[in-house]
N, CA, C and O atoms as CSV, one atom per row, in Angstrom:
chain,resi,resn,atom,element,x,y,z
A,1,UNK,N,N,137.666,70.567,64.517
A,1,UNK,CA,C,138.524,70.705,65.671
A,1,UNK,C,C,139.454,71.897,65.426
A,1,UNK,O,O,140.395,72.040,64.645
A,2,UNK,N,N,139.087,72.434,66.029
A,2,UNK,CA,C,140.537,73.557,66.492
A,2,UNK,C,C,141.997,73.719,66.974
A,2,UNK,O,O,142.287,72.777,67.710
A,3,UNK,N,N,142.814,74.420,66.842
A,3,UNK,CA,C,143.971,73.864,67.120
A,3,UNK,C,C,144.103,74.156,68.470
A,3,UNK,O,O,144.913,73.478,69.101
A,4,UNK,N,N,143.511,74.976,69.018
A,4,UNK,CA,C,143.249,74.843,70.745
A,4,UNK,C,C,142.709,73.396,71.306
A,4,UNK,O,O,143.222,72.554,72.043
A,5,UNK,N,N,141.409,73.486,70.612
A,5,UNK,CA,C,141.198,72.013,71.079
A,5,UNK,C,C,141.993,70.769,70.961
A,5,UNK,O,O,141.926,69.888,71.818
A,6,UNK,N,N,142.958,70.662,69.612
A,6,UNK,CA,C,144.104,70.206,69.760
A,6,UNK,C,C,144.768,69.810,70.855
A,6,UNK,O,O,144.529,68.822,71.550
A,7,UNK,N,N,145.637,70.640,70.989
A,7,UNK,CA,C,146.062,71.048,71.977
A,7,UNK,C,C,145.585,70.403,73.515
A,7,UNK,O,O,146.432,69.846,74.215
A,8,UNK,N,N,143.881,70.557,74.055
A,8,UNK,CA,C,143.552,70.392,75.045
A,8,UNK,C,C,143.832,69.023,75.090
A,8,UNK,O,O,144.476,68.447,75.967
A,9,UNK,N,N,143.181,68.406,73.844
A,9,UNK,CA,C,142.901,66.602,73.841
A,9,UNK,C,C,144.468,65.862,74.071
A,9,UNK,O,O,144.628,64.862,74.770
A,10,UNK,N,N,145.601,66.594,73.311
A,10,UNK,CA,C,146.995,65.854,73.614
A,10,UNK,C,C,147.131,66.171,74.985
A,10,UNK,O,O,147.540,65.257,75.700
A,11,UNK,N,N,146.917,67.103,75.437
A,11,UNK,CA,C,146.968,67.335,76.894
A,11,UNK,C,C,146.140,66.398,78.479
A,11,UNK,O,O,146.473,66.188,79.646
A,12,UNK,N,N,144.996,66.093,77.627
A,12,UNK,CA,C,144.272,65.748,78.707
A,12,UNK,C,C,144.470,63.926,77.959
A,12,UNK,O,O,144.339,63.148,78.904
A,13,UNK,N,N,144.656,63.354,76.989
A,13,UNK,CA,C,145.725,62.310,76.882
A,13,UNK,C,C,146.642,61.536,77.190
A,13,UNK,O,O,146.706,60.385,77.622
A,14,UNK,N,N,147.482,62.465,76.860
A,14,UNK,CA,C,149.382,61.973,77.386
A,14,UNK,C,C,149.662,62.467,77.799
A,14,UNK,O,O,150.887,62.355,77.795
A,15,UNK,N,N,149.128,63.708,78.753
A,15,UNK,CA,C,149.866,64.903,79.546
A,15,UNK,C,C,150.692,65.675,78.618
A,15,UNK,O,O,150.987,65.393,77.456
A,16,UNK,N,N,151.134,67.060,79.566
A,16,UNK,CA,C,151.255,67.978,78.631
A,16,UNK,C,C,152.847,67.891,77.948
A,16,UNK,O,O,153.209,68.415,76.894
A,17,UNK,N,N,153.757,66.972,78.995
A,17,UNK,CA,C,155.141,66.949,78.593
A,17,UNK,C,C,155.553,65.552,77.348
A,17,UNK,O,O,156.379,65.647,76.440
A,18,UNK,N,N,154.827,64.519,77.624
A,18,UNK,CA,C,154.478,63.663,76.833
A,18,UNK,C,C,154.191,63.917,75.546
A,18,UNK,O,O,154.737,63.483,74.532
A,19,UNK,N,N,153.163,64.760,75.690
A,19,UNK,CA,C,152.142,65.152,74.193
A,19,UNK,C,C,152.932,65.950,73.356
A,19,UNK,O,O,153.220,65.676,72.191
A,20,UNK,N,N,153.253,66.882,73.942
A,20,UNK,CA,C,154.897,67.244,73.047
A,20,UNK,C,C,155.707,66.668,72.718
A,20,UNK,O,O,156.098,66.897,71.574
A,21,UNK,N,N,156.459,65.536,73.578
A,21,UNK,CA,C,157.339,64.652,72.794
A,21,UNK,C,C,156.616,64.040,71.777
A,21,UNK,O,O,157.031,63.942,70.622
A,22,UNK,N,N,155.448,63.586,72.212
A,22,UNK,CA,C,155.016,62.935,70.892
A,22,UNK,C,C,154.603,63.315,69.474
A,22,UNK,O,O,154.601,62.593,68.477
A,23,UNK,N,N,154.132,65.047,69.627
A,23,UNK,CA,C,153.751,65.780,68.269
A,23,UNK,C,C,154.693,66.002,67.862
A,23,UNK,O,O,154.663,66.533,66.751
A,24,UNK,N,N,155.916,65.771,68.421
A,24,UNK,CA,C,157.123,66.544,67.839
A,24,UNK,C,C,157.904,65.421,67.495
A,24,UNK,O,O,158.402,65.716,66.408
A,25,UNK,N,N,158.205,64.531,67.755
A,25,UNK,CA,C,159.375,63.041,67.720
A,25,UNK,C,C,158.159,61.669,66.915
A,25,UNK,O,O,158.618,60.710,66.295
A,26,UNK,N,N,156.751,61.877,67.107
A,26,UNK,CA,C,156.472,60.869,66.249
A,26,UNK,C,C,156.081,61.115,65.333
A,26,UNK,O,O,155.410,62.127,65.127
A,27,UNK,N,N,156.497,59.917,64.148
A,27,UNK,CA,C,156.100,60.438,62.575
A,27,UNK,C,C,155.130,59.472,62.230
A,27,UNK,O,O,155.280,58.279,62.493
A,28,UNK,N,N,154.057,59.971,61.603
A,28,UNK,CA,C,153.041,59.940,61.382
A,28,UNK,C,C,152.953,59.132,59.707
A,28,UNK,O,O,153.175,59.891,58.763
A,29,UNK,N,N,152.703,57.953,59.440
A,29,UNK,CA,C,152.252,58.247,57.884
A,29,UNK,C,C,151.491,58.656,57.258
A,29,UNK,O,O,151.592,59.127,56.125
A,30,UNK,N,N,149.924,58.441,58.415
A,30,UNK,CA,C,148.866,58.807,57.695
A,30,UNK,C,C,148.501,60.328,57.504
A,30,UNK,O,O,147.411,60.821,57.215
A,31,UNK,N,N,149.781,60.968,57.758
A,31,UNK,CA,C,150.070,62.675,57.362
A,31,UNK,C,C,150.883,62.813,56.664
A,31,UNK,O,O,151.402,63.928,56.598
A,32,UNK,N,N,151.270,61.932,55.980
A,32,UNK,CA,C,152.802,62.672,54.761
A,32,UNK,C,C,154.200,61.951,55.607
A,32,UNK,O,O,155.269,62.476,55.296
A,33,UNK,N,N,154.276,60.908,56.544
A,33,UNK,CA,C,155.359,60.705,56.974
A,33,UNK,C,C,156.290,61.776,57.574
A,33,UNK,O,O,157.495,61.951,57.391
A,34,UNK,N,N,154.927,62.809,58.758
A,34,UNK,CA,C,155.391,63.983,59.378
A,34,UNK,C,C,155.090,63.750,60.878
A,34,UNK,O,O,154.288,62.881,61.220
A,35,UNK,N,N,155.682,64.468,61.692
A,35,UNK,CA,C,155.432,64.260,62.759
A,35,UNK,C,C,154.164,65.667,62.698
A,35,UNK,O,O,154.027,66.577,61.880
A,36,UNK,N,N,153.426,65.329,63.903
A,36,UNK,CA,C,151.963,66.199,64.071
A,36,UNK,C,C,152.683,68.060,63.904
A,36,UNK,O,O,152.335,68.833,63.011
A,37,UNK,N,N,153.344,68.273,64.621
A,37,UNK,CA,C,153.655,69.467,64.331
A,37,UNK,C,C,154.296,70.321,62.798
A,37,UNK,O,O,154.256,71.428,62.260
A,38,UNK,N,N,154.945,68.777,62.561
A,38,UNK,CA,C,155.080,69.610,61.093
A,38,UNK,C,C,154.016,69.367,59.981
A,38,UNK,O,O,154.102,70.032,58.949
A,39,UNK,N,N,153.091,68.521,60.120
A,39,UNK,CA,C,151.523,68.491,59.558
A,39,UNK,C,C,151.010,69.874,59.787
A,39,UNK,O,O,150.824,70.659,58.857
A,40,UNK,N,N,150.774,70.174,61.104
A,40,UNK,CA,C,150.264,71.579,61.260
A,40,UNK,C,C,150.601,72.555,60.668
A,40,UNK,O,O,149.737,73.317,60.235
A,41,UNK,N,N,151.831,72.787,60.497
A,41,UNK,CA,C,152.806,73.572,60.069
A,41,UNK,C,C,152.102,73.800,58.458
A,41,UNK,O,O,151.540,74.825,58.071
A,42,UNK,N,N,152.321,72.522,57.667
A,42,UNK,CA,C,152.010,72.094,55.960
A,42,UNK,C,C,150.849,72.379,55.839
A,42,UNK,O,O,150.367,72.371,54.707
A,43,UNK,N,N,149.657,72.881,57.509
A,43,UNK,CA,C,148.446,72.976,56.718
A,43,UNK,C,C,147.100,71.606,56.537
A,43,UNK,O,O,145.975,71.796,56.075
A,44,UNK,N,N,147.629,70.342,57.026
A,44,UNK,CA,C,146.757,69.545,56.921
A,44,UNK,C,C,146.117,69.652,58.905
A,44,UNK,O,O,146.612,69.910,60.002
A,45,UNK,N,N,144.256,69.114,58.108
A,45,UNK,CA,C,143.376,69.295,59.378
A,45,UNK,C,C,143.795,69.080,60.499
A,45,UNK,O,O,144.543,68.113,60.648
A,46,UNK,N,N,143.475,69.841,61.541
A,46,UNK,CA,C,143.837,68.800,63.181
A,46,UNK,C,C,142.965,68.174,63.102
A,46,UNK,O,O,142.383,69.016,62.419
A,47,UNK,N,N,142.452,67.611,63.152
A,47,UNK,CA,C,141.494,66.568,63.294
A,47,UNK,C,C,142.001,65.142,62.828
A,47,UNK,O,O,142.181,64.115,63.482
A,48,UNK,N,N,142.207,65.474,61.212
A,48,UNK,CA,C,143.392,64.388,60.656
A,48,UNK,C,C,144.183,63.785,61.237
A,48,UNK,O,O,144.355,62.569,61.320
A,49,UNK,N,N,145.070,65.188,61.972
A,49,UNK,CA,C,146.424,64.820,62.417
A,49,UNK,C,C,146.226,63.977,64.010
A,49,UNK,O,O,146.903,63.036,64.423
A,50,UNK,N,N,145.047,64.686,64.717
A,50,UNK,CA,C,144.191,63.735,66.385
A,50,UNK,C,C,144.306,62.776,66.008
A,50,UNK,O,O,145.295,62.143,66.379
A,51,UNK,N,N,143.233,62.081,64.951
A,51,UNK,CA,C,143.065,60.782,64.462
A,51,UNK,C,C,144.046,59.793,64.129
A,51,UNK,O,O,143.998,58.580,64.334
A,52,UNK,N,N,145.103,60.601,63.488
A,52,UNK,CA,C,146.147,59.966,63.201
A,52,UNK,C,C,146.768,59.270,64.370
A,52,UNK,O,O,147.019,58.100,64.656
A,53,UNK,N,N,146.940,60.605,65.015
A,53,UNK,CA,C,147.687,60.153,66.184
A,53,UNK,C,C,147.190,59.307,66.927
A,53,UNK,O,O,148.015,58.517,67.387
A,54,UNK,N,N,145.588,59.076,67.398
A,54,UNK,CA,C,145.286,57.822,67.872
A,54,UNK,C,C,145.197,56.885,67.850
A,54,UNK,O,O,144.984,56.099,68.773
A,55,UNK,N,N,145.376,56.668,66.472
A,55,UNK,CA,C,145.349,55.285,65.791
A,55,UNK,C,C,147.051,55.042,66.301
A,55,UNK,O,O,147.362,54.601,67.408
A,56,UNK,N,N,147.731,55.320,65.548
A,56,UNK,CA,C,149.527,55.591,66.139
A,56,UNK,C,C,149.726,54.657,67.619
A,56,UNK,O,O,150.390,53.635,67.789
A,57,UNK,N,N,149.059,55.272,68.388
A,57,UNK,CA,C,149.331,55.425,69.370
A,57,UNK,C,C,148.130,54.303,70.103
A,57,UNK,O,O,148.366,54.191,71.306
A,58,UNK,N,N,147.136,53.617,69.732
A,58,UNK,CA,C,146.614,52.941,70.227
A,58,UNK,C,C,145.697,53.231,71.154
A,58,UNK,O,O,145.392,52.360,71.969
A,59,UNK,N,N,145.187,54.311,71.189
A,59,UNK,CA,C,144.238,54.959,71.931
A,59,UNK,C,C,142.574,54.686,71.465
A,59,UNK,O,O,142.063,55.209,70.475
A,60,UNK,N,N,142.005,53.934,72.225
A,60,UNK,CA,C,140.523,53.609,72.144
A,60,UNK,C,C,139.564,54.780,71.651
A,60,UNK,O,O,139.479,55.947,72.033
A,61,UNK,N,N,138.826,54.028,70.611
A,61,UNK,CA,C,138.261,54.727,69.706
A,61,UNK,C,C,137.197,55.412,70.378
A,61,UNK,O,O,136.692,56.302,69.693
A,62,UNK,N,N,136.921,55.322,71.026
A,62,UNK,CA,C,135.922,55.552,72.633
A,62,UNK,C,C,135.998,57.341,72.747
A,62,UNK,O,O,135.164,58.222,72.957
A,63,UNK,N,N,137.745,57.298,72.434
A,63,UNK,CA,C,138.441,58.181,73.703
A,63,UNK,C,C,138.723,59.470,72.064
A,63,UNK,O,O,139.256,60.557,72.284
A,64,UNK,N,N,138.314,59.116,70.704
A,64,UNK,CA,C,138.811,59.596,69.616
A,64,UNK,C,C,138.089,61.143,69.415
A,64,UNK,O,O,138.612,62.129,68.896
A,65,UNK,N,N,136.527,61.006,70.076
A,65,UNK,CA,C,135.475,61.903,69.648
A,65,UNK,C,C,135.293,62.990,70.572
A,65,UNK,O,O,135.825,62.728,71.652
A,66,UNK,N,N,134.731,64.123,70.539
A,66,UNK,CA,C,134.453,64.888,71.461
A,66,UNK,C,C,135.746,65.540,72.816
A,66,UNK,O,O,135.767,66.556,73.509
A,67,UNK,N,N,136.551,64.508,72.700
A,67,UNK,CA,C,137.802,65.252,73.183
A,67,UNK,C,C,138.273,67.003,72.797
A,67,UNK,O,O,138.223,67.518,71.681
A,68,UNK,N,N,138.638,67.540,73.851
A,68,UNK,CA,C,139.368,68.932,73.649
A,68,UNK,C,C,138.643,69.877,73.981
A,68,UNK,O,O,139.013,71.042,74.120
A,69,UNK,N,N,137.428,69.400,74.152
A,69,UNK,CA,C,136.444,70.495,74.243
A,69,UNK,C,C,135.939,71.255,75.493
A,69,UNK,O,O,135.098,70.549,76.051
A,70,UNK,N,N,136.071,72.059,75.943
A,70,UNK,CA,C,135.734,72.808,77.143
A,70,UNK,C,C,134.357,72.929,77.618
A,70,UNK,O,O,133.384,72.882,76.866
A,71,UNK,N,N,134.310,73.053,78.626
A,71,UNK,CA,C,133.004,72.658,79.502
A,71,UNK,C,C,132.499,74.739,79.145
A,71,UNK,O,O,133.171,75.769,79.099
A,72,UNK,N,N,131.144,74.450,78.991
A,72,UNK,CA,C,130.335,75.292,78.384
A,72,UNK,C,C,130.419,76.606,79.804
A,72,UNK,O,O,130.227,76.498,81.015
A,73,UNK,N,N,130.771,77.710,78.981
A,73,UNK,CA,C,130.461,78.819,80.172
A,73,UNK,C,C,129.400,78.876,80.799
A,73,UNK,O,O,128.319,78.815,80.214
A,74,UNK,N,N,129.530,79.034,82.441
A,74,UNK,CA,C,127.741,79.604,82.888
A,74,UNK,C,C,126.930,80.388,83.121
A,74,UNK,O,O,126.852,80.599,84.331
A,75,UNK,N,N,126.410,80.822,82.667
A,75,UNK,CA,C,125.663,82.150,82.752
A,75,UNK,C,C,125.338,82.596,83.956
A,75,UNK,O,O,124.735,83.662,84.078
């Protein structure tokens, strides 16, 4: 995962004003007892830090995979 794609999945999630409060105000243990942005910051995976956050946050494991990803250009 990319940190764009990041990005898309907190977005298309919790919306975009939400998803910020939450990378930024929730702390995370299964990252070092950081909130997502300062994980990023230290260098650990987004992917880690997605996961983390879904678990956190109670988000169906359904909803964990393939998120963020942009619909394929068309030729």
């Amino acid at each position: 995962m990319r940190l764009s794609e990041f990005w898309l999945a907190i977005s298309d999630e919790y919306g975009e004003a939400y998803g910020r409060v939450l990378t930024r105000d929730l702390v995370l243990e299964e990252v070092g007892s950081r909130t997502a942005e300062q994980a990023i910051k230290a260098g650990e995976p987004v992917r880690t830090i997605w996961l983390a956050l879904c678990r956190a946050t109670d988000v169906p494991p359904e909803r964990w995979y393939g998120v963020g990803q942009r619909e394929p250009k068309k030729r």
